[in-house]
C-alpha positions in Angstrom: 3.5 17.1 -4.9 0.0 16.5 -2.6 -3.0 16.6 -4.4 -6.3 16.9 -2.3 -8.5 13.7 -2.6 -12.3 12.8 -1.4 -13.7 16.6 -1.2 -16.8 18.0 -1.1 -17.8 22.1 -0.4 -19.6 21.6 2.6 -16.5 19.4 4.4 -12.7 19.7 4.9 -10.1 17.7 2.8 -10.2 14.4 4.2 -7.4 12.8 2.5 -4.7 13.6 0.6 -1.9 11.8 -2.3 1.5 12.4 -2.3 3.6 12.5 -5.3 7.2 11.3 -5.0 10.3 10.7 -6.8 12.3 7.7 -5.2 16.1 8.2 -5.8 17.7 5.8 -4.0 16.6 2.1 -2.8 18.2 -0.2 -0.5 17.7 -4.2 -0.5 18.2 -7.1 2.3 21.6 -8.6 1.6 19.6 -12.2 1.9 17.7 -11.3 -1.0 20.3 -10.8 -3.5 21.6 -12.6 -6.4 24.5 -14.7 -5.8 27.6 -12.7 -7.4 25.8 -9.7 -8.3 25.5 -6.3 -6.8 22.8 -4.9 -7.9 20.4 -7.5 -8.7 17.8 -8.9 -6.5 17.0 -12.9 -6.6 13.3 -13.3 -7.2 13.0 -16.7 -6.0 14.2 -15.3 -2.4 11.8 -12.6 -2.7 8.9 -12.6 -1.0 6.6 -9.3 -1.0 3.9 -8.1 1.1 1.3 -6.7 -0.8 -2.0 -5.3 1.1 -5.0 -6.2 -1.4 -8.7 -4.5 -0.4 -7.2 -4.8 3.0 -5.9 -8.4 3.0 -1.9 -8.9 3.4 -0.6 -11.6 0.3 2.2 -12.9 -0.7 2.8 -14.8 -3.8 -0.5 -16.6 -3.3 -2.6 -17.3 -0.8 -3.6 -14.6 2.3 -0.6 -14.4 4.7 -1.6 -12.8 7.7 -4.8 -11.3 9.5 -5.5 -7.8 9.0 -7.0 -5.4 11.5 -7.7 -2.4 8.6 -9.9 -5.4 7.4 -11.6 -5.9 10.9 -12.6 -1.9 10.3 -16.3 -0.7 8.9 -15.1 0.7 5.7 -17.1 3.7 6.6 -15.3 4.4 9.3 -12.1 5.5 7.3 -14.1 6.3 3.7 -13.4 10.4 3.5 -16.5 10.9 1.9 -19.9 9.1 2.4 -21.4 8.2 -0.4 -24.9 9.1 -0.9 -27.9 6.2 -2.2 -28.5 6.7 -5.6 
């Protein structure tokens, strides 16, 4: 499903979601749980999660972002007006 995000009536759509269903997942062999299948280890885990445009792991900031070295108005669909 894609909804429409960020609109206004004097602008195009500038952004849009997408729904989705995930039905299958795969995961690195080097992560998994030693005699299991279908389990994944979470001490050999290690995620990369983006955070207000910063890259983490488990703690502290991993690597440099350059969505973070961006003006946020330069991507923001919609300007937002002074109040």
């Amino acid at each position: 499903m894609t909804r429409p995000f960020g609109t206004r009536p004097d602008k195009p759509t500038a952004a849009f979601a997408f729904e989705l269903r995930v039905v299958r997942a795969h995961i690195a062999d080097a992560i998994l749980m030693k005699g299991a299948e279908n389990r994944s280890d979470p001490g050999r885990w290690r995620p990369l999660v983006m955070s207000f445009c910063q890259f983490y792991g488990l703690g502290e900031r991993v690597c440099e972002s350059t969505l973070a070295k961006i003006p946020e108005e330069a991507y923001r669909p919609v300007a937002h007006m002074a109040r």
